[in-house]
Structure formats: C-alpha cells, structure tokens
DRENNUTOR-666421 format. One record per residue (C-alpha): residue in one letter; residue number from 1; x, y, z. Coordinates in Angstrom, 2 decimals, padded with zeros to 5 digits, always signed. Layout:
BEGIN
{paro "A" NUM {X Y Z}}
...
//
This chain:
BEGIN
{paro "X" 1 {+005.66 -047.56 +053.16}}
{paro "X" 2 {+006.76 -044.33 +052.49}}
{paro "X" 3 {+005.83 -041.35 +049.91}}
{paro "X" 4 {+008.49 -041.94 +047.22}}
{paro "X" 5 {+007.84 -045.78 +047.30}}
{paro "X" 6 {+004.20 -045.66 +047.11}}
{paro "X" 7 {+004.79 -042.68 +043.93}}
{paro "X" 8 {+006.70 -045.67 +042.06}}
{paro "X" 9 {+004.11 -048.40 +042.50}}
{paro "X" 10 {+001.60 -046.13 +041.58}}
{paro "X" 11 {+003.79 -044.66 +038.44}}
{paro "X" 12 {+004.46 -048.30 +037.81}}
{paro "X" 13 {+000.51 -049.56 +037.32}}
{paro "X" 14 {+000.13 -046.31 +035.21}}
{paro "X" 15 {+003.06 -047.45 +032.64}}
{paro "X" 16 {+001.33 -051.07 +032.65}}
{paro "X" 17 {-001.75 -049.50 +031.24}}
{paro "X" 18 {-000.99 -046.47 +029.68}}
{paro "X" 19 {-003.78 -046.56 +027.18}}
{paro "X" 20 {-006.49 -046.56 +029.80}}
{paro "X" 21 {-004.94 -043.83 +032.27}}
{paro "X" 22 {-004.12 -041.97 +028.51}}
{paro "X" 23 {-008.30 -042.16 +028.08}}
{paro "X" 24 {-009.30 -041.48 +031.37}}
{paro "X" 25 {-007.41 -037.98 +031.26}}
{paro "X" 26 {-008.89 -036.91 +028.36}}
{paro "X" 27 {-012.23 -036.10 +030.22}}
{paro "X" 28 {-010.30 -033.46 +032.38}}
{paro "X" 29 {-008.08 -033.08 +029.51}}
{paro "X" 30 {-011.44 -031.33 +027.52}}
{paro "X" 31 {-013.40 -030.09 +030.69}}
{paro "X" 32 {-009.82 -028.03 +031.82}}
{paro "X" 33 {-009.07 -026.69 +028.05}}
{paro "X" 34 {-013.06 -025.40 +027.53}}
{paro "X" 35 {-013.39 -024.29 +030.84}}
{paro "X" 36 {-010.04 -022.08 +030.08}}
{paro "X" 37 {-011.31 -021.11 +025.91}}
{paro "X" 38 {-014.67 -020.25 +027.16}}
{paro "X" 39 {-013.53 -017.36 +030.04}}
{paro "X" 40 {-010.88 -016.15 +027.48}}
{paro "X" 41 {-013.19 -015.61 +025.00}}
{paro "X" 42 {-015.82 -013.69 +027.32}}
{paro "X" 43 {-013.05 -011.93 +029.11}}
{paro "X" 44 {-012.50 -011.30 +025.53}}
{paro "X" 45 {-015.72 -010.07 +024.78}}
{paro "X" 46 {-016.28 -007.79 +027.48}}
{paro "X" 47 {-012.52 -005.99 +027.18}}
{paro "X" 48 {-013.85 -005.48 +023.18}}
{paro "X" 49 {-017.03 -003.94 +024.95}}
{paro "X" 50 {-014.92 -001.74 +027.58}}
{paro "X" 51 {-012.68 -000.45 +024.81}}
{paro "X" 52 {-015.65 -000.06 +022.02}}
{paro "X" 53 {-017.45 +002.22 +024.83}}
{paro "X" 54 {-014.72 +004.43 +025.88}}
{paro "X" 55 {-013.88 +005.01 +022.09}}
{paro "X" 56 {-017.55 +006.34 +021.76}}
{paro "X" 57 {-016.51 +008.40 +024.96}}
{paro "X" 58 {-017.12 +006.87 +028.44}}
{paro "X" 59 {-017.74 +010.07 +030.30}}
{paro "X" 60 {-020.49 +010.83 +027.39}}
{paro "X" 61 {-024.37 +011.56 +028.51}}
{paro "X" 62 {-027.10 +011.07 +026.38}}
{paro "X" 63 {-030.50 +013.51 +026.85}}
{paro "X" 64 {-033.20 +012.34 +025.03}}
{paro "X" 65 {-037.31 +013.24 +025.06}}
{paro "X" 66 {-040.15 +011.25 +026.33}}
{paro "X" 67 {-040.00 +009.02 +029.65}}
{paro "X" 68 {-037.30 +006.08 +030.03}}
{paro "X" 69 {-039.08 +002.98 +028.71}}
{paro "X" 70 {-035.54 +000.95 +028.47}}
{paro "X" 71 {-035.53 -001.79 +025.86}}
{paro "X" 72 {-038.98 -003.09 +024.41}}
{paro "X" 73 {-041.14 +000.06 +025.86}}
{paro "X" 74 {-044.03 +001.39 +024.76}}
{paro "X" 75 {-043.87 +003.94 +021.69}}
{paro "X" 76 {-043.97 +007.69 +022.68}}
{paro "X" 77 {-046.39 +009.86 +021.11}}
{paro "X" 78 {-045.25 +012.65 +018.95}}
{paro "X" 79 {-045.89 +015.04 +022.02}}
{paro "X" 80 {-043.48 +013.27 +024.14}}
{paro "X" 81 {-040.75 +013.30 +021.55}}
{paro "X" 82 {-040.95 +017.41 +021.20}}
{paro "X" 83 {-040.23 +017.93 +024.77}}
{paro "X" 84 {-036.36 +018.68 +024.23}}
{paro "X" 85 {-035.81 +022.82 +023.05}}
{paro "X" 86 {-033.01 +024.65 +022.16}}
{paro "X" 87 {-034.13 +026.49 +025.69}}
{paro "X" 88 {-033.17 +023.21 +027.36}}
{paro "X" 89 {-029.62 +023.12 +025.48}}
{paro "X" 90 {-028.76 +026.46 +026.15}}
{paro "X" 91 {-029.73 +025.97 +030.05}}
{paro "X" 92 {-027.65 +022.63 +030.11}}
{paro "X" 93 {-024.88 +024.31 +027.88}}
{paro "X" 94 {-024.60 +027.55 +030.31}}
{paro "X" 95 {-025.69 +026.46 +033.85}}
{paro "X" 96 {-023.60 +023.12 +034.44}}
{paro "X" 97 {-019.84 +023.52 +035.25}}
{paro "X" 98 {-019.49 +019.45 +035.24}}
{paro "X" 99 {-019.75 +019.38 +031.52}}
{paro "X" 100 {-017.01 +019.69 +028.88}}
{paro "X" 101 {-018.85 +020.31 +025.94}}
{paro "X" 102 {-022.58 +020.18 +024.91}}
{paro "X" 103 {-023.87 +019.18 +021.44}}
{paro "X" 104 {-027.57 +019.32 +020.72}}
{paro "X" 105 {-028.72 +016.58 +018.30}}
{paro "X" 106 {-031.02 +015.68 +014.97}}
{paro "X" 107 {-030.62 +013.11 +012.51}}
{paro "X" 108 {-032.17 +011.66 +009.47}}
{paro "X" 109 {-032.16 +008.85 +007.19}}
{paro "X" 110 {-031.70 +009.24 +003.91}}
{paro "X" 111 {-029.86 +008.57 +000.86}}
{paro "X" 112 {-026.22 +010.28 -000.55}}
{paro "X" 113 {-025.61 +010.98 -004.07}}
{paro "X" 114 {-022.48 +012.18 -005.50}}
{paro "X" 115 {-022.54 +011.89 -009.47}}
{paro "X" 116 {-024.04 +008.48 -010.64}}
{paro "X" 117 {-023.13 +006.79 -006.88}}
{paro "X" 118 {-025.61 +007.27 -004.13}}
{paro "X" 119 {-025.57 +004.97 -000.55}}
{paro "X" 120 {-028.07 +004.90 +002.30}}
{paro "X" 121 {-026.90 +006.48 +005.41}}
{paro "X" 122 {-027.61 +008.94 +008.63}}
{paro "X" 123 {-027.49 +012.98 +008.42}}
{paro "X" 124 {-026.64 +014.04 +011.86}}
{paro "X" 125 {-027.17 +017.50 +012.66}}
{paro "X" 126 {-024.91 +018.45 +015.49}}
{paro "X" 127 {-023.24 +021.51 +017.47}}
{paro "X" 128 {-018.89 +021.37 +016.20}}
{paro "X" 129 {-018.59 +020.05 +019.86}}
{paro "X" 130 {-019.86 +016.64 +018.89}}
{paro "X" 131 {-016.34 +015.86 +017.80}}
{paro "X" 132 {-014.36 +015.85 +021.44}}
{paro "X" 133 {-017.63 +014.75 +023.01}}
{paro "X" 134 {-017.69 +011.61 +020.54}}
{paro "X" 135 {-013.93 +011.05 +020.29}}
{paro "X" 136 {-014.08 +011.51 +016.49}}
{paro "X" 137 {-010.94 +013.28 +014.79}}
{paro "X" 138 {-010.27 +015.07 +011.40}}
{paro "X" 139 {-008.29 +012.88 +009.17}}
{paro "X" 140 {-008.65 +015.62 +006.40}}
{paro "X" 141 {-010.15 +019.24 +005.75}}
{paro "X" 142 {-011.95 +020.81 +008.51}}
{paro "X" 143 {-014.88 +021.07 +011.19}}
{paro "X" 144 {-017.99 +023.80 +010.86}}
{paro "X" 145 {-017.76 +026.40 +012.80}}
{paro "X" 146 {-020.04 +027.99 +015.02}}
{paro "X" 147 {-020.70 +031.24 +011.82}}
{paro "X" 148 {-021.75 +028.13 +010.21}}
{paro "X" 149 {-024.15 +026.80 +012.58}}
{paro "X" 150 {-025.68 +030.38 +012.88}}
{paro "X" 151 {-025.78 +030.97 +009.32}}
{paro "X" 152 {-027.36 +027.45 +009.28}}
{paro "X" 153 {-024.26 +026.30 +006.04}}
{paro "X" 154 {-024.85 +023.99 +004.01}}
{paro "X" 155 {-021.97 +022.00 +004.73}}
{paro "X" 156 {-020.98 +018.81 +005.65}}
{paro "X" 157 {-018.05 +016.46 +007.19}}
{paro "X" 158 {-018.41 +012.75 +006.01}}
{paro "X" 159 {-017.22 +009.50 +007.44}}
{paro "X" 160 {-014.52 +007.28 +005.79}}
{paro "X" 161 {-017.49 +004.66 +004.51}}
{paro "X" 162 {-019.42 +007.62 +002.84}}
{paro "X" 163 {-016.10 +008.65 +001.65}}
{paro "X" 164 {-015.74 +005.58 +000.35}}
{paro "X" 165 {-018.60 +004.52 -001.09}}
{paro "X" 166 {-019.34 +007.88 -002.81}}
{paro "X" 167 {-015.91 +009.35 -003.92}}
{paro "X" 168 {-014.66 +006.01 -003.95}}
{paro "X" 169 {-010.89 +004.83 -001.76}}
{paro "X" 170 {-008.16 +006.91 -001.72}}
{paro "X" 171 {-010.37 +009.76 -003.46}}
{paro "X" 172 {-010.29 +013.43 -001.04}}
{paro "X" 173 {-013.65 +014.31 -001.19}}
{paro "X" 174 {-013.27 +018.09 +000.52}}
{paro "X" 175 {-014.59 +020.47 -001.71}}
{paro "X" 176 {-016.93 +017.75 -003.57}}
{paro "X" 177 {-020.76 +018.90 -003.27}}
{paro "X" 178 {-023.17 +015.43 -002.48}}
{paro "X" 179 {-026.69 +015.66 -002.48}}
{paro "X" 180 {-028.45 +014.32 +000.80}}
{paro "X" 181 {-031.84 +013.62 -000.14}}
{paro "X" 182 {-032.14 +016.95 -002.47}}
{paro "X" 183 {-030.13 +019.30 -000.51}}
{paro "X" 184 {-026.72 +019.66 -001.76}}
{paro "X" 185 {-024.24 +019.71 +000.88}}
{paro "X" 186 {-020.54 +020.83 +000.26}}
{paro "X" 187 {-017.73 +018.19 +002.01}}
{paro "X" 188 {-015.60 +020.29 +004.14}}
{paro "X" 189 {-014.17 +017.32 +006.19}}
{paro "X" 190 {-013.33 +013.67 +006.44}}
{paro "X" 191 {-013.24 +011.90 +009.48}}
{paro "X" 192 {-010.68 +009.71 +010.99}}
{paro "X" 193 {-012.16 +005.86 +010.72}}
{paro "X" 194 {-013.64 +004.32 +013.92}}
{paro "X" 195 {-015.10 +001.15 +012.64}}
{paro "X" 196 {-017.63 -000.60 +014.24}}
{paro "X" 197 {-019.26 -000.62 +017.66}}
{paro "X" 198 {-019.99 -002.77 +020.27}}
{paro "X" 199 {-023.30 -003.75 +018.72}}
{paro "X" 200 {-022.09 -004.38 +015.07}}
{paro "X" 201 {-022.96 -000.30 +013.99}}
{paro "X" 202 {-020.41 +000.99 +011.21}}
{paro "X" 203 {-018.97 +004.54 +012.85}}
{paro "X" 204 {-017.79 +005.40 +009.96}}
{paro "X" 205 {-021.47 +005.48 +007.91}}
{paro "X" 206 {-022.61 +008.82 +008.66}}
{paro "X" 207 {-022.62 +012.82 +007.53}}
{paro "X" 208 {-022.09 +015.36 +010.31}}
{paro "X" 209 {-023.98 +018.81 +009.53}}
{paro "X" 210 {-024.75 +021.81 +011.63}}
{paro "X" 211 {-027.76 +021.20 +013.40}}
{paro "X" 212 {-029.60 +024.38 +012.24}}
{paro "X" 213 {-028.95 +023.37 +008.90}}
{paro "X" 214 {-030.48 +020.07 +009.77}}
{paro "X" 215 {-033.73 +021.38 +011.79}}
{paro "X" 216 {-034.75 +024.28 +009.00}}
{paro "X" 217 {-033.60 +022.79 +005.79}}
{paro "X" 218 {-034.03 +019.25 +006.84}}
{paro "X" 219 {-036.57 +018.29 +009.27}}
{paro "X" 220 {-038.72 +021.67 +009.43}}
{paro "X" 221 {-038.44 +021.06 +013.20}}
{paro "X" 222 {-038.03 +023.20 +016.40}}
{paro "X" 223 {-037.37 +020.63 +019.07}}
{paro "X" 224 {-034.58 +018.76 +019.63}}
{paro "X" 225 {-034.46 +015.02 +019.23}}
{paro "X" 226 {-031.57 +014.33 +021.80}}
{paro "X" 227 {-028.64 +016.71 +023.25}}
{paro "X" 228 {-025.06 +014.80 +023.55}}
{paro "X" 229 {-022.71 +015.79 +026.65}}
{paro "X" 230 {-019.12 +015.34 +027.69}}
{paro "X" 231 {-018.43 +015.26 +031.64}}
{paro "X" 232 {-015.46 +016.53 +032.96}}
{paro "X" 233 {-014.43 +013.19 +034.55}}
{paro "X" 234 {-015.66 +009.48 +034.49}}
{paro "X" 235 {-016.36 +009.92 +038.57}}
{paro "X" 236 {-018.39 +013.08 +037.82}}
{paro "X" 237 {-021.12 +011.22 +035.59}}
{paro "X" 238 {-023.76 +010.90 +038.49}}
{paro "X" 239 {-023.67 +014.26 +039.85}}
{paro "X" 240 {-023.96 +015.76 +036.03}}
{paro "X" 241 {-026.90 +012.83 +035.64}}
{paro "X" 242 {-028.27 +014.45 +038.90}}
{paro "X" 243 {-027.74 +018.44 +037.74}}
{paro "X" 244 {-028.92 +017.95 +034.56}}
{paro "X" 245 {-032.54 +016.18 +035.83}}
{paro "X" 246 {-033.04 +019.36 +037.90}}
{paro "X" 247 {-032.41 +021.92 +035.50}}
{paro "X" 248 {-034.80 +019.99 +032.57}}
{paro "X" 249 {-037.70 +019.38 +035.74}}
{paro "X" 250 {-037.43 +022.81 +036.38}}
{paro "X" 251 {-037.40 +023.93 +033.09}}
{paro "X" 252 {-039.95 +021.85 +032.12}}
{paro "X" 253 {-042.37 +022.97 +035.24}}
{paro "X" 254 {-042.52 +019.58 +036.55}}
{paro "X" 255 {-044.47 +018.99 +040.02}}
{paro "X" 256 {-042.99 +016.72 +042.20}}
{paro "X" 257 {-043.98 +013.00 +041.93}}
{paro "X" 258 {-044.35 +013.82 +038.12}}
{paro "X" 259 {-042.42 +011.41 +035.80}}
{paro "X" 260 {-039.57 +013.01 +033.73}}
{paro "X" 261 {-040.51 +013.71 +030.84}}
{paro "X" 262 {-036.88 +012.92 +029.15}}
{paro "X" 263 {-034.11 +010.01 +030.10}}
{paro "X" 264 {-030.18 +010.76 +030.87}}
{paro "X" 265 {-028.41 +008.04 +030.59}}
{paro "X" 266 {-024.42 +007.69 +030.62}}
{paro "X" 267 {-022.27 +005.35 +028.69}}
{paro "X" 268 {-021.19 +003.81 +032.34}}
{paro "X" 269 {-024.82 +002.26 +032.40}}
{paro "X" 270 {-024.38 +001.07 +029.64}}
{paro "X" 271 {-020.77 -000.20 +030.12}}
{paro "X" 272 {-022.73 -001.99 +033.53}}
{paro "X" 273 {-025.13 -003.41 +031.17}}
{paro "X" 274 {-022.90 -005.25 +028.53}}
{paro "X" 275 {-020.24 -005.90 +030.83}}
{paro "X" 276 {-023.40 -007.78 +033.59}}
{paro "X" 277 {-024.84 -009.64 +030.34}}
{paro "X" 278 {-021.11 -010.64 +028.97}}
{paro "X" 279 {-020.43 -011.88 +032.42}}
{paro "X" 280 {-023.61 -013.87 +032.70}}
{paro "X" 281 {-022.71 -015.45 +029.04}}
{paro "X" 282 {-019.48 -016.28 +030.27}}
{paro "X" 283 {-020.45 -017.65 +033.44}}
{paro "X" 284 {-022.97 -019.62 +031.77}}
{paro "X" 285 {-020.35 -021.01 +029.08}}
{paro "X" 286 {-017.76 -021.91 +031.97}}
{paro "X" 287 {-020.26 -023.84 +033.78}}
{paro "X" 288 {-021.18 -025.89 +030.91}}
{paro "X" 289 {-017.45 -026.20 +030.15}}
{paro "X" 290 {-016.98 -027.41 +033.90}}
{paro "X" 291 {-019.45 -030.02 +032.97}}
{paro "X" 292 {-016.69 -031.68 +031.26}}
{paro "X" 293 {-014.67 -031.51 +034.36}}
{paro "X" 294 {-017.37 -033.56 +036.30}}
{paro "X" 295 {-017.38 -036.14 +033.31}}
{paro "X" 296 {-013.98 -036.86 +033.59}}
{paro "X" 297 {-013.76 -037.23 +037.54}}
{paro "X" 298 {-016.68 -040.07 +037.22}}
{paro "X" 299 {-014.27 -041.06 +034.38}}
{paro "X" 300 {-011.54 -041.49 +036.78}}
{paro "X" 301 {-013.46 -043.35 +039.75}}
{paro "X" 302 {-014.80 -045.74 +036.82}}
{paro "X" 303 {-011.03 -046.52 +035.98}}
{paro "X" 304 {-009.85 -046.55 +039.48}}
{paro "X" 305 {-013.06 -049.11 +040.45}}
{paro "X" 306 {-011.92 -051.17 +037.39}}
{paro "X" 307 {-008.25 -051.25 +038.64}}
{paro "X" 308 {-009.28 -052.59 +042.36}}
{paro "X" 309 {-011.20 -055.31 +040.70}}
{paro "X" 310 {-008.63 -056.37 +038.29}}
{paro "X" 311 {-006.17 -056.17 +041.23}}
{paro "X" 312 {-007.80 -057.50 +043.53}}
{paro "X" 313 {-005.40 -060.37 +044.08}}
{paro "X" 314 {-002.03 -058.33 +043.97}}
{paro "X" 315 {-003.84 -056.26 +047.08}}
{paro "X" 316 {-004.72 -059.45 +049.11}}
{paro "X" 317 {-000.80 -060.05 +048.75}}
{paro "X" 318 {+000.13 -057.07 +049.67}}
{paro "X" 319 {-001.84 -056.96 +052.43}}
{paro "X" 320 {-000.83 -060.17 +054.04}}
{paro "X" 321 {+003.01 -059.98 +053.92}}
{paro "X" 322 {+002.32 -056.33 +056.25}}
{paro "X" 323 {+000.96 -053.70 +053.91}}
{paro "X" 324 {-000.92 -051.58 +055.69}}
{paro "X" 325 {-004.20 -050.02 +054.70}}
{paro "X" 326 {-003.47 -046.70 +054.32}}
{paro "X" 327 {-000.62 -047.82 +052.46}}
{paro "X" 328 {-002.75 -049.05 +049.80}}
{paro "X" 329 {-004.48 -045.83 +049.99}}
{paro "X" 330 {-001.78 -044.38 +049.30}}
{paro "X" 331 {-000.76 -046.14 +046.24}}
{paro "X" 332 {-003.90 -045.59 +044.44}}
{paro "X" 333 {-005.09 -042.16 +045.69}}
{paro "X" 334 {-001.97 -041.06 +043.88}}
{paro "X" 335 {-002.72 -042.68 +041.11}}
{paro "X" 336 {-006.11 -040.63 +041.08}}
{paro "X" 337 {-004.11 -037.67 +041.44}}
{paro "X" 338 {-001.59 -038.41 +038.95}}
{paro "X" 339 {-004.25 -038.30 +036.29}}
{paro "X" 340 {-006.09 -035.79 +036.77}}
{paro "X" 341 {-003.09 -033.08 +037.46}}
{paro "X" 342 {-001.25 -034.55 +034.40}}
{paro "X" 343 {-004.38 -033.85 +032.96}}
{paro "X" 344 {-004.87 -030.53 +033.95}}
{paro "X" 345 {-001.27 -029.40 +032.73}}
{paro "X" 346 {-002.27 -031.18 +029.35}}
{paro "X" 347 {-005.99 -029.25 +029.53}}
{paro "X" 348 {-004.08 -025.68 +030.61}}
{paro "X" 349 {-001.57 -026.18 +027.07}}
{paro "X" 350 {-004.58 -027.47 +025.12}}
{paro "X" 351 {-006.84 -024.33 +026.54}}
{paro "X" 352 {-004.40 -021.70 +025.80}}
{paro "X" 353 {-003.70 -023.27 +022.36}}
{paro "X" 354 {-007.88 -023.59 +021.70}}
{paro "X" 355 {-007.59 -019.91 +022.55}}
{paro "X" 356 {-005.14 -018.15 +020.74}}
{paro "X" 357 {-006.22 -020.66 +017.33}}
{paro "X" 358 {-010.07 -018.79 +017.84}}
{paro "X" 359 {-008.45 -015.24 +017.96}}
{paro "X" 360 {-006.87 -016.23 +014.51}}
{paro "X" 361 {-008.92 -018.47 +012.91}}
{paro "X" 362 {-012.86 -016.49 +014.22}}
{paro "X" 363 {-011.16 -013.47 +014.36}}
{paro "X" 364 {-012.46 -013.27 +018.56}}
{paro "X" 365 {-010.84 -011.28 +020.71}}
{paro "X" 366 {-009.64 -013.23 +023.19}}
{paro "X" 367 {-008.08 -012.29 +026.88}}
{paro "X" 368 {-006.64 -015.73 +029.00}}
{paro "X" 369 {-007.01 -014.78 +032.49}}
{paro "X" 370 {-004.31 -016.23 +034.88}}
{paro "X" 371 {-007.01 -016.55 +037.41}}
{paro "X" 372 {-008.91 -019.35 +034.63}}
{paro "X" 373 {-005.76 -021.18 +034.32}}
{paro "X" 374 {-005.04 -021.59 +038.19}}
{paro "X" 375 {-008.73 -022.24 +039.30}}
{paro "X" 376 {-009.49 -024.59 +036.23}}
{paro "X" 377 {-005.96 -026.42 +037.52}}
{paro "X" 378 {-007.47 -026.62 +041.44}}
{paro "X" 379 {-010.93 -027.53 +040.03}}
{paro "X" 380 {-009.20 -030.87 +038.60}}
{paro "X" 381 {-006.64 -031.94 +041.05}}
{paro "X" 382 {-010.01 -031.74 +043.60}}
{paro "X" 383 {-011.79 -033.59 +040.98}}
{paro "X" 384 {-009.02 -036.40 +040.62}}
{paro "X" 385 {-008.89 -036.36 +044.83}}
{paro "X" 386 {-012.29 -036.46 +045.12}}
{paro "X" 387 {-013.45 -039.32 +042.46}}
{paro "X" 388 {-009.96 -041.12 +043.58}}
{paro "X" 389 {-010.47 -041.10 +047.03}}
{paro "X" 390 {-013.79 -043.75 +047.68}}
{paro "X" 391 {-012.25 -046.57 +044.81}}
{paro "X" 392 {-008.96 -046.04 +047.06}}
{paro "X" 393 {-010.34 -046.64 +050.16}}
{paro "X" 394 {-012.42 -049.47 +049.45}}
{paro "X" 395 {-009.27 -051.16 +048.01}}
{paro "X" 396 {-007.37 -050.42 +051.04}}
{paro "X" 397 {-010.46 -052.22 +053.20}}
{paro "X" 398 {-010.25 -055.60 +051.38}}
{paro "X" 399 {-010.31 -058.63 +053.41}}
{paro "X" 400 {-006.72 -059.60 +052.64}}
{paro "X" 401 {-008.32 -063.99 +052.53}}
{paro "X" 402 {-011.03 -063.02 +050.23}}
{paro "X" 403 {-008.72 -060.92 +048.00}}
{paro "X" 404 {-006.39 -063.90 +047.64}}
{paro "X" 405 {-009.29 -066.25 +047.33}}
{paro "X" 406 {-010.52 -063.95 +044.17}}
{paro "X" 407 {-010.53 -064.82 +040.36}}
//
C-alpha cells in the first residue's frame, strides 16, 4: 500500500471520530500555544530591560564608596562611605581620555513645596554633565552652568512628575521658586519625561541641582557619595572600568592585595544581570509550558491504544486478505502525526493570538520569536511520532487469527 492510500484510511478513521482526535489535540493544542506566550512574553521582558538600560545610558559607569558587597551586603560604616573626594573626580575627570563626560554625585530625600502643594522626592546634586551622561533632555528653560556650580546657585531643573505634582499639568514652572526642605530653589528647567525604569523607579520624580549647592547648603558634606561617567563607546566600558580602578588605588594609597575601597560598575553588568535572570524566568516558564506538550503526546498514545483495541477486528481483516505490517504502521503512525501537527498549526495561531491579547489586555510587552514558533512546531510533530509510533507498531504485530477471533 502506498503513501497517498494509507493518508486516506488514516484521514478516513479521523472523520469517523472526530470528537476524540478534536480532544486529543487539544493537549498539544495548549502545550504549543503556552510554550509560544510564555517566550514572547520573556523575550518581551528582557527587550523592555535592554531598551530601559540604554535609555539610562548603556555606556554609563557608576563610582561609588565603600567595597562591592552586591545585593544583600553588609552595611558600610560611615568611614567607608567618605572615601570618594572631589580629588578623586577631578583625577577621573582630567586623567582618562575613555570618558565623555564626568558628573560627580549627592542626593537627598526630602520633601518639595511650592505654595500650599508639597510631594516627597530626591534632590540630586550633580555636575551640568549629568544630562548627556544620563540621556536626559530639556523639554523647557535651561541647564546650570558651570558659574553656577562654582558660585554654588541656588537653582534647580525639575522632572515632569515634580512639575506636575507641584505646578500642576500643563503649568511652566521656570522661573517659579520651590522650597526643598527649607532652601528655596529657583526652577530654571524642565526635563523631557522618561518614565519609569526597568525596576518600576519613576525618572521623572526628581530635582537636579549643582552639586556644590547640594554638599554646602544641603548635606554640610565634603565627600562625594558616587561620581557618574559616560564612556566613549559601549566596547570601551572595561578598559575605562580598568583605568579608573588604578587611578582611585593610587589615589587612595592602596597596597597591593588591599580591597578597593570603592565599586565601578557599568550598566553592561547590569544589562548581563537582568537579561541572565529574565532568561532563567523564561526558560523556567517554557519548560513548564512544554509540560503541556508531554501531556498531550501521552494523550495521543492513550487515543491511538484505544483505537487498536476498538479495531482490532478491522486489522485482523486487513491483515489476512495481504496487508502487510508496515502497512498498518503506516496507517496509524500517520494518524499520530496528523494530530499532533494539526495541532501544532492550531497551538502556533492560538499562541500568537494568547500573545498579542496579553500585550493589550496586561499591557506586557511582548516579542514572538520565529525561533519559538518553529521549535514549539518540531517539539510536537516529535511528540505525535514519538507517542504514535509504539500503539502503531503493536497494531501492525497482531496475530491476524486472534484479531479476527476478537470481540
């Protein structure tokens, strides 16, 4: 018996029981569609991440005091967060040709008044370079200037949610004085709107001030509590990481062996970080998607074990007017593989449907990868081959006297 007659015999027994081969592809019908929603929406994720990141600016490195404890360390004293100086951002500042622009950095917490509205938020105290080094733009008035930073101003540029929340939408607040804590500051600039990071922080919910205004009128400090710089080029990062450690170990007379007694870390380690923990949530998601897939192949051999039995007599015939057994191999290994690749195509339609109805109804991002669709596709014709194959070729192996003889 040849292909195309075996493909109708085995089409045929489908039609006769189209409610059963209809249930058994809904296991790979789920398993194919989750297994395709769950890598869109971490491919998803981790694009959001990539593009959050770089909008903070990817070639960006962050110099802060006090040894590198990572996440969950131990709390430095207060001597270990003084060891940044103004020394150490002038040496970085004038002594490294990798770097674009240098910004040293001090912040506080505090609350805003203008008039009878006031709202928590973050006085940073930075050099004008913060702007290009941070990838924030103007969207009204103007930056400090470096007379200001000497003459330690008391001015200020806002972001769109203190704008907001203090001068109220659609309001230009240049030229407004706000109080920050009790030190009146005079809005010189607005800020274009970033919105919110990677890790849920509004961009927009923060004053910019020059950083001497910060440290003398502020803080009373003379240290530094972290120095922001911009590398020429992405590809440059480690050898600015590297340039930067031996200028602050020299500065700071440390011996070799000694620990540093600051971190530099770039926004590519932490682009390596999210984008390893997305991919680990992702991969972990797809597998227990792929569950589904496994489900639905036992689904299949269950069906295909039910259909020998009931047919147990209509093989016996077969077999004894010349059928051979691969012949009745044939017939119902393609029926395996019927259902489970018209079950895929179903699952790949569903999937990219599931997806695309998260991304409007959650508000995800989402990103279908054409990679998901084809492997997800393989995964299940294997499946249907695989579970198929043993309920086929016990069929085929029936003693063609005992399957007549059988009720």
């Amino acid at each position: 018996m040849n292909l195309y007659n075996a493909t109708k015999i085995a089409f045929r027994a489908l039609m006769n029981n189209r409610s059963r081969a209809l249930l058994t592809m809904l296991g790979i019908i789920i398993g194919v569609a989750a297994v395709i929603a769950m890598l869109a929406i971490g491919q998803g994720s981790k694009t959001s991440i990539r593009d959050q990141i770089s909008e903070m600016g990817s070639n960006m490195l962050t110099i802060r005091p006090g040894t590198d404890q990572g996440p969950g360390g131990a709390r430095m004293s207060a001597d270990e967060m003084q060891t940044l100086k103004m020394e150490d951002y002038e040496a970085i500042r004038d002594l490294t040709s990798l770097l674009t622009a240098v910004s040293p950095g001090v912040s506080q917490s505090g609350q805003s008044i203008f008039g009878s509205n006031n709202a928590p938020t973050t006085l940073n105290g930075v050099h004008p370079d913060f702007l290009p080094i941070r990838k924030y733009t103007l969207a009204s008035g103007s930056m400090f200037t470096e007379d200001d930073v000497h003459r330690a101003s008391k001015v200020c540029v806002i972001g769109k949610t203190v704008a907001e929340s203090l001068f109220g939408a659609g309001t230009d607040p240049v030229g407004s004085i706000l109080r920050f804590n009790k030190i009146p500051l005079r809005v010189i600039g607005v800020l274009e709107s970033k919105g919110s990071n990677s890790m849920g922080m509004d961009q927009d919910d923060l004053i910019l001030a020059p950083y001497t205004t910060v440290m003398k009128r502020m803080l009373a400090i003379n240290y530094l509590q972290s120095i922001y710089a911009s590398v020429i080029d992405e590809s440059a990062s480690e050898e600015a990481q590297k340039t930067i450690t031996e200028i602050l170990r020299t500065r700071h007379k440390l011996k070799e062996g000694e620990e540093d007694d600051f971190s530099v870390r770039s926004q590519q380690e932490m682009l390596s970080m999210m984008t390893s923990t997305s991919d680990m949530m992702t991969m972990l998601l797809a597998a227990v998607a792929g569950i589904s897939l496994i489900v639905g192949g036992i689904g299949i051999m269950n069906i295909m074990y039910v259909s020998v039995t009931e047919r147990t007599r209509e093989i016996g015939l077969r077999l004894s007017i010349g059928a051979r057994e691969r012949d009745i191999l044939l017939q119902f290994l393609i029926e395996a593989v019927f259902i489970s690749i018209t079950g895929g195509f179903i699952g790949v339609l569903l999937g990219i449907a599931a997806s695309y109805s998260i991304q409007w109804i959650a508000m995800w991002p989402i990103e279908i990868q054409g990679y998901s669709i084809v492997l997800s596709f393989l995964v299940c014709s294997c499946t249907g081959i695989f579970f198929g194959w043993y309920p086929a070729k016990k069929a085929s192996q029936l003693d063609p006297i005992d399957a007549l003889r059988y009720e």
